[in-house]
N, C-alpha and C positions, 0 to 999 in steps of 0.2 A: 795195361800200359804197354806200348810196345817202344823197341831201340831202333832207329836207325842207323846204320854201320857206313862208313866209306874206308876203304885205303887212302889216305893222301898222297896229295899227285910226287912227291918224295918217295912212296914204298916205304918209308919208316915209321910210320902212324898211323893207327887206327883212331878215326873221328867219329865221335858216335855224341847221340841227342837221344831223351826220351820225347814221346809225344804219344796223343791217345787217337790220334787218325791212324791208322796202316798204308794209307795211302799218301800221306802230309808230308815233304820232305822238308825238315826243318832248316831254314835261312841259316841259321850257327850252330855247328857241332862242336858246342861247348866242352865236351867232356874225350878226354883222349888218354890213349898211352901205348908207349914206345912199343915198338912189335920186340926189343930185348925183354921186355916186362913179360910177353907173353912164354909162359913154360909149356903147356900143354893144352891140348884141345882133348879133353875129355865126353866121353858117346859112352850112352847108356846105361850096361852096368859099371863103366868105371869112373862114374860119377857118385862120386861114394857120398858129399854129402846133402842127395837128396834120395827122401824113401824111396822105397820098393814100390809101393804104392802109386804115389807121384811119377814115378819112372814111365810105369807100365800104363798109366793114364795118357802119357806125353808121349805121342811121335813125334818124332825129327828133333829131338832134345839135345842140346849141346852146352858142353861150358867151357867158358876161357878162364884157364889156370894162371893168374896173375902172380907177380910178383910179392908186392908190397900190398895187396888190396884183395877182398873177399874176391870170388870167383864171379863171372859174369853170366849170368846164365839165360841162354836163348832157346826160344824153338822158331824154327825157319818156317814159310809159312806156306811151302812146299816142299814134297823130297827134294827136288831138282834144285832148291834153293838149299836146301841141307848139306847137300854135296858138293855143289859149288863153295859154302861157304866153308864146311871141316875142310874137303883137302885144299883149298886155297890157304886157309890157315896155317895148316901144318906142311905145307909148303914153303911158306913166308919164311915160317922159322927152323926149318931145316930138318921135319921132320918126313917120314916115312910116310905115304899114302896109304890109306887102308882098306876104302869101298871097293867090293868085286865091281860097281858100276864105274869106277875112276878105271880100274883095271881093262875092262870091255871097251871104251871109250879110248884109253892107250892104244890096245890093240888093233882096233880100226884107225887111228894115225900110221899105226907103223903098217898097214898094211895097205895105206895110199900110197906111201913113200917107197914101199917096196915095189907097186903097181908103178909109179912114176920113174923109178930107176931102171924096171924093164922096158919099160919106153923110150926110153934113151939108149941103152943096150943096143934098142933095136934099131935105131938108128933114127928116129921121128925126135926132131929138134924141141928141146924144151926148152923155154926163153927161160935166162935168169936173171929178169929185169922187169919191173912192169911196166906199163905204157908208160909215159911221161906225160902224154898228154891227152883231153879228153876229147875224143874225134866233135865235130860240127854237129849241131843239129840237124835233122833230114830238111831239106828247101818246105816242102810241105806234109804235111798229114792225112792224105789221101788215101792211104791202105788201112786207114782208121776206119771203122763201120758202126753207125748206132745200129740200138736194137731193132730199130723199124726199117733200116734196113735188110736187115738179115732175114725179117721176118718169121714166121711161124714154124716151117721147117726146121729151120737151123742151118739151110744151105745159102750159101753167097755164090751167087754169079757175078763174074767179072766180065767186064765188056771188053 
C-alpha cells in the first residue's frame, strides 16, 4: 500500500490518501492533520517502535511522531525523495536539519550568494527585479535545422 502526501496550499496541513498505484495521485486526500499534531520526524534508529530487523531491511525509512494518533510510517521511494521529505518536515515544524546532504546543498547556496555579492562588489550590475515581461517570439524559425539537414557529419553550413 502506499501514501501519497501534499502540504496544503495554507502550509498548515498535511493531505494524505492511501492508494496501491505509486504512480496514481488520488482525486481526495481524505485523511489530514495539522502540521501542530506533527512532534517529531523520526530516521532509523530512533524509530524505536519498529524492529531492528525491519529497520535494517528498510532504506529511506521515516516516521511522523503524531500527536493524538499512532505514528505514520513511510519509506520515500528515493533517497532524494527521503531528504526532501525529513528536512521539509522538520522544517515545517521548527525543527533542526540534520542530513550531511541538506548541509552540502546549503553550502552551495551560500556559496552562489557569496559569488553574486562579489559581483556586485566589483561593480557588474546585478538586477533586483526580474523581467516583467516576456520578450516576443522570433518573426521566424529559420536558425532551426532538421536532421537532414545537418547531415552525416554533424557540420552546418550557412549561406
Amino acid at each position: 500500500q502506499y501514501i501519497y502526501m501534499r502540504l496544503s496550499a495554507n502550509g498548515q496541513e498535511i493531505n494524505y490518501a492511501f492508494t496501491t498505484n505509486p504512480a496514481e495521485i488520488p482525486a481526495n486526500l481524505v485523511n489530514k492533520f495539522d502540521k501542530s499534531e506533527l512532534l517529531h520526524i523520526a530516521t532509523g534508529s530512533n524509530i524505536s517502535h519498529i524492529s531492528k530487523t525491519k529497520k535494517s531491511n528498510l532504506k529511506d525509512l521515516f516516521s511522523c511522531q503524531l500527536k493524538n494518533a499512532s505514528p505514520l510510517d513511510l519509506i520515500a521511494e528515493t533517497h532524494f525523495d527521503y531528504l526532501n521529505w525529513t528536512e521539509g518536515l522538520r522544517v515545517l515544524i521548527g525543527q533542526q536539519m540534520e542530513e550531511p546532504e541538506t548541509f552540502s546543498e546549503l553550502d552551495k547556496l551560500v556559496d552562489i550568494d557569496v559569488e553574486v555579492r562579489l559581483l556586485d562588489l566589483a561593480g557588474i550590475p546585478i538586477p533586483n527585479d526580474l523581467p516583467t515581461s516576456v520578450p516576443p517570439p522570433p518573426q521566424d524559425y529559420d536558425f532551426c535545422l532538421n536532421d537532414a539537414e545537418i547531415g552525416d557529419g554533424g557540420e552546418v553550413e550557412f549561406g
